[in-house]
N, C-alpha and C positions, 0 to 999 in steps of 0.2 A: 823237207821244208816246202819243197816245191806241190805236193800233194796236198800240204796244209791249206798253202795258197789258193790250190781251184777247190779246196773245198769249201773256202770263206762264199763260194756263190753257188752252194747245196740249194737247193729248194726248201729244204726244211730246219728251220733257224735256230734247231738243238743245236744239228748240226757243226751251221755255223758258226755259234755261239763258243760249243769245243773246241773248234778250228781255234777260235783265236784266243782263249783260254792257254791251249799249249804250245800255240807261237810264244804266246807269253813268257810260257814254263820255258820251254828251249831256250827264249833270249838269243837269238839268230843273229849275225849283223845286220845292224839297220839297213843297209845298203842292200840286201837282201832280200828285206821283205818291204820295207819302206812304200813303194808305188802300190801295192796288192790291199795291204792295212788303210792307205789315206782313200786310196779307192773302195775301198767296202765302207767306209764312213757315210756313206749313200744308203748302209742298209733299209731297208723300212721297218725292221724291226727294231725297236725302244733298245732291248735286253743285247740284242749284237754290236749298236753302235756303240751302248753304253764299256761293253766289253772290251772293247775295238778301243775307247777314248783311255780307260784304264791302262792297257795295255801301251797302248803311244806315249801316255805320260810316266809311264816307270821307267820309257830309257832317258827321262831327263831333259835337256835343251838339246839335244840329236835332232829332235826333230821337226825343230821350232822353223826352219830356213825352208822345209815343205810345205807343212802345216799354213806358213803364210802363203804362198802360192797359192793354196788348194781355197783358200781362201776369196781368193780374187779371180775362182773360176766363178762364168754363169752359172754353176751345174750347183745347184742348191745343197 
């Protein structure tokens, strides 16, 4: 999992895109991966962040109590 994680900041956002595809598949605990997933939400690519949003909304309301912080940063 942890390899999954640095790879969400590949340069090349196939890559990426896999990275978070098969965090998905494994289903890791949130606790886990939770900081790595809301922090690559910054992607610049459309197709990673949209993968990234997919993936945070299938573990349900886990991740809702992040998700609002991350929210209320400056960090766009």
């Amino acid at each position: 999992v942890s390899s999954l994680m640095a790879t969400l900041h590949d340069p090349d956002a196939g890559v990426r895109r896999a990275a978070a595809q098969t965090l998905g598949t494994l289903a890791p605990p949130w606790w886990a991966v939770s900081d790595g997933l809301i922090d690559a939400l910054g992607d610049v690519d459309e197709l990673v962040r949209t993968t990234l949003v997919e993936q945070i909304a299938a573990r349900g309301e886990t991740p809702v109590p992040q998700l609002v912080v991350a929210l209320d940063s400056p960090v766009v």
